[in-house]
C-alpha positions in Angstrom: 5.9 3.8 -13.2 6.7 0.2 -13.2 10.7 1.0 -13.0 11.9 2.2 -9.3 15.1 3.2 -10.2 14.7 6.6 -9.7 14.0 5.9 -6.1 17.9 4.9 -5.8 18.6 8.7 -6.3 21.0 9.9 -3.3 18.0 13.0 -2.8 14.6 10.7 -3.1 16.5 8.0 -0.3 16.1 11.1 2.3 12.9 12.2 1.2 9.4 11.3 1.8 7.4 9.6 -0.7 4.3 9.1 -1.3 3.6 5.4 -4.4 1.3 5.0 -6.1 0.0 3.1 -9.6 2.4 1.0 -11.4 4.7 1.0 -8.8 2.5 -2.1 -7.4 3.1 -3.9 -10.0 7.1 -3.7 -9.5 9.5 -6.6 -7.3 11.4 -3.2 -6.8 9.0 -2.0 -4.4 9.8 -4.4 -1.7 13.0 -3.1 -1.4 11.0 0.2 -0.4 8.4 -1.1 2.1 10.7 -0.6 5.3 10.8 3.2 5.2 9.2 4.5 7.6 8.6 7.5 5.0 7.1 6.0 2.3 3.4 6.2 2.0 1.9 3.2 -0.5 -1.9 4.3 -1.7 -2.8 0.6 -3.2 -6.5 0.1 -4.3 -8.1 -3.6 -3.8 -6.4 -5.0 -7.0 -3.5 -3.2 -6.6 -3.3 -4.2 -2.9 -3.6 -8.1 -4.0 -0.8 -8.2 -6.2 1.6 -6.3 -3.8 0.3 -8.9 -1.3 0.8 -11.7 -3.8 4.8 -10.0 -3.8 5.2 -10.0 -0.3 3.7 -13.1 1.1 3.9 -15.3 -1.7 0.0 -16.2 -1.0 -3.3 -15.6 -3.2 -5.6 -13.0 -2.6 -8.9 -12.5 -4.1 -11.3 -9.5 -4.3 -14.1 -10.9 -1.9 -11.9 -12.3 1.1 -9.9 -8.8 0.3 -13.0 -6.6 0.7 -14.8 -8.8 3.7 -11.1 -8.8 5.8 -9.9 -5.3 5.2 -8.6 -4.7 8.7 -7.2 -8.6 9.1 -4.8 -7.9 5.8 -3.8 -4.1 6.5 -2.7 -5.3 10.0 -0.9 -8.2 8.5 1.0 -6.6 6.1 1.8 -3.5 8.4 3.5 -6.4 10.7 5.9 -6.7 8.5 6.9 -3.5 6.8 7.0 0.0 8.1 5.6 1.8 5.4 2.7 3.5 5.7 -0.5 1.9 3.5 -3.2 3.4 2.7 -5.4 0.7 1.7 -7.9 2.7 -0.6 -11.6 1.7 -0.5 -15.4 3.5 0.4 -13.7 3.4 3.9 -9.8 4.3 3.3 -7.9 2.3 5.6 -4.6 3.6 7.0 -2.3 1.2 8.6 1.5 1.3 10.1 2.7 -0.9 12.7 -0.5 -2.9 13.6 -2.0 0.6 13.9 -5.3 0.9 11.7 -7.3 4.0 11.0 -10.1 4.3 9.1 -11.3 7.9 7.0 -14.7 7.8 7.1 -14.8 11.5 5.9 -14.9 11.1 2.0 -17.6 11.2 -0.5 -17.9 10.1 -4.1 -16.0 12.3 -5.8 -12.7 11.1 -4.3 -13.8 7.7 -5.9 -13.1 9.4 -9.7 -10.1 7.8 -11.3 
């Protein structure tokens, strides 16, 4: 899903959505990342390229993974989508607001 047109239809731009996959990988999604109704479910490598997109900075695995709550904090700062920055310990961020599912087990890990 690496083309976000479809999001321009008149019914999705009232509608909650929830983005996942390819979609990180799109420009397009930055026009996106101010809806308040928009859920973004990023996983570490996904998460550093949509980073990469928004801050124009490099992001690698390691600082990622040791400053989880530092860069979900950062980037809900600035956009008012909801992330859910997936990981052993989802991490759910909107508006400098940060929760953390500790609830799941391995079988939500399955791609």
């Amino acid at each position: 899903l690496e083309n976000l047109d479809f999001l321009k239809d008149e019914i999705l731009q009232n509608t909650p959505l929830i983005l996942d996959a390819n979609c990180f990988l799109s420009e397009a999604l930055l026009w996106y990342l101010n809806r308040k109704d928009i859920v973004i479910t990023p996983h570490p490598k996904e998460f550093i390229k949509l980073y990469k997109m928004c801050f124009d900075e490099n992001l690698d695995i390691e600082t990622l993974q040791k400053n989880r709550f530092f860069y979900a904090r950062k980037f809900s700062q600035n956009y008012d989508c909801v992330l859910v920055l997936k990981g052993a310990n989802p991490i759910i961020a909107q508006k400098e607001k940060l929760f953390v599912v500790n609830l799941g087990n391995q079988a939500l890990a399955k791609g």
